[in-house]
N, C-alpha and C positions, 0 to 999 in steps of 0.2 A: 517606764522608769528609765529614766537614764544612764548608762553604762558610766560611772567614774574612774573607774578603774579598766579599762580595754585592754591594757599589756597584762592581767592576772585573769587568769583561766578561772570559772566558774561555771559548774553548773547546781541547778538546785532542782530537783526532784519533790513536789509535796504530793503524798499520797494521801485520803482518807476511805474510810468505808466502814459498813457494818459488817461484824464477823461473825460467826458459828463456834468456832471450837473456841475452847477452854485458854484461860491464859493467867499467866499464873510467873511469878521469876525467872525460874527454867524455862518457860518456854519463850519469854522473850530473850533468855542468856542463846536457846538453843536458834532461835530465829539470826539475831546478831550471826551469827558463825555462819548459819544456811545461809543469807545475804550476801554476804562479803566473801562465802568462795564463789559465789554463783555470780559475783559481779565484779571478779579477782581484785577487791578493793581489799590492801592492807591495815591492819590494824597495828596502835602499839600499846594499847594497854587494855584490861581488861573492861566487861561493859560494868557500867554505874546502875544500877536499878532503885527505884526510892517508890514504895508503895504509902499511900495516903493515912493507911493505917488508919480507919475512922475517923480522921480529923479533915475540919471541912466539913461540908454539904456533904450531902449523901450521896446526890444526884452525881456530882464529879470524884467519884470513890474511884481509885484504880493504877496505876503506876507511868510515872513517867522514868524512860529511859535512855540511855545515850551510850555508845563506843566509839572511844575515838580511832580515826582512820589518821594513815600516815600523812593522807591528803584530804584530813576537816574531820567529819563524821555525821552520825546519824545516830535522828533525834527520834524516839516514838514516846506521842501520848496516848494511854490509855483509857476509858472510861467503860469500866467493868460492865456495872449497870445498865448501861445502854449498848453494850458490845460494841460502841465505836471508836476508832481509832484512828490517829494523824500522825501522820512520819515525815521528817523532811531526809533526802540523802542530800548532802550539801558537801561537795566535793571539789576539789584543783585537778581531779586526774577526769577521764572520759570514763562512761562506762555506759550498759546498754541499758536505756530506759527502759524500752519493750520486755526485756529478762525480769527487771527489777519489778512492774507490775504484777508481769503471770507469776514469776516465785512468791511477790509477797501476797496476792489473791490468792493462790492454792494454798501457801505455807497459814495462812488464814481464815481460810476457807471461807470467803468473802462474799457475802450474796450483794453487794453493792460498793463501786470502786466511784469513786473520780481522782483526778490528778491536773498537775499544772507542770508544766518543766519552764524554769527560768533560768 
């Protein structure tokens, strides 16, 4: 892909994987907050959570989520169901990728990861 932009800092972070523990509003409210001190990214408003509530396939049942950061933010999609899950951290400032896997594998408890940094 092409760089258009060279003089604006980006990086993009996508995570997916299959999870184990439970997940549920709070626990992606409480994930947000573990993320962002663990990856000193600031935020400036509170996270947006939007669960499917039975509408839709069944199969895609589950919550998608976002908080925004001072610099962009971070996106999780959920799919209950299948316990899998897709995050981008899409940021202006640096932060450590290597942190941002093992917290969000353990905060997830994730028997399966892959990722891409762009």
């Amino acid at each position: 892909m092409k760089d258009l932009a060279p003089q604006i800092f980006r990086k993009r972070l996508l995570i997916e994987g299959f999870f184990t523990t439970e997940v549920s509003e709070n626990t992606l409210i409480d994930f947000f907050r573990f993320i962002t001190q663990n990856l000193q990214l600031r935020t400036y408003g509170e996270p947006i959570i939007h669960s499917t509530g039975g509408l839709g396939k069944e199969e895609n049942q589950g919550y998608d989520a976002f908080v925004p950061l001072i610099d962009s933010g971070i996106y999780i999609a959920v799919w209950s169901g299948y316990k899998f899950l897709s995050m981008i951290i899409y940021t202006c400032a640096e932060f450590d990728e290597q942190i941002a896997l093992s917290k969000t594998q353990s905060f997830f408890e994730m028997t399966a990861i892959e990722h891409s940094l762009f």
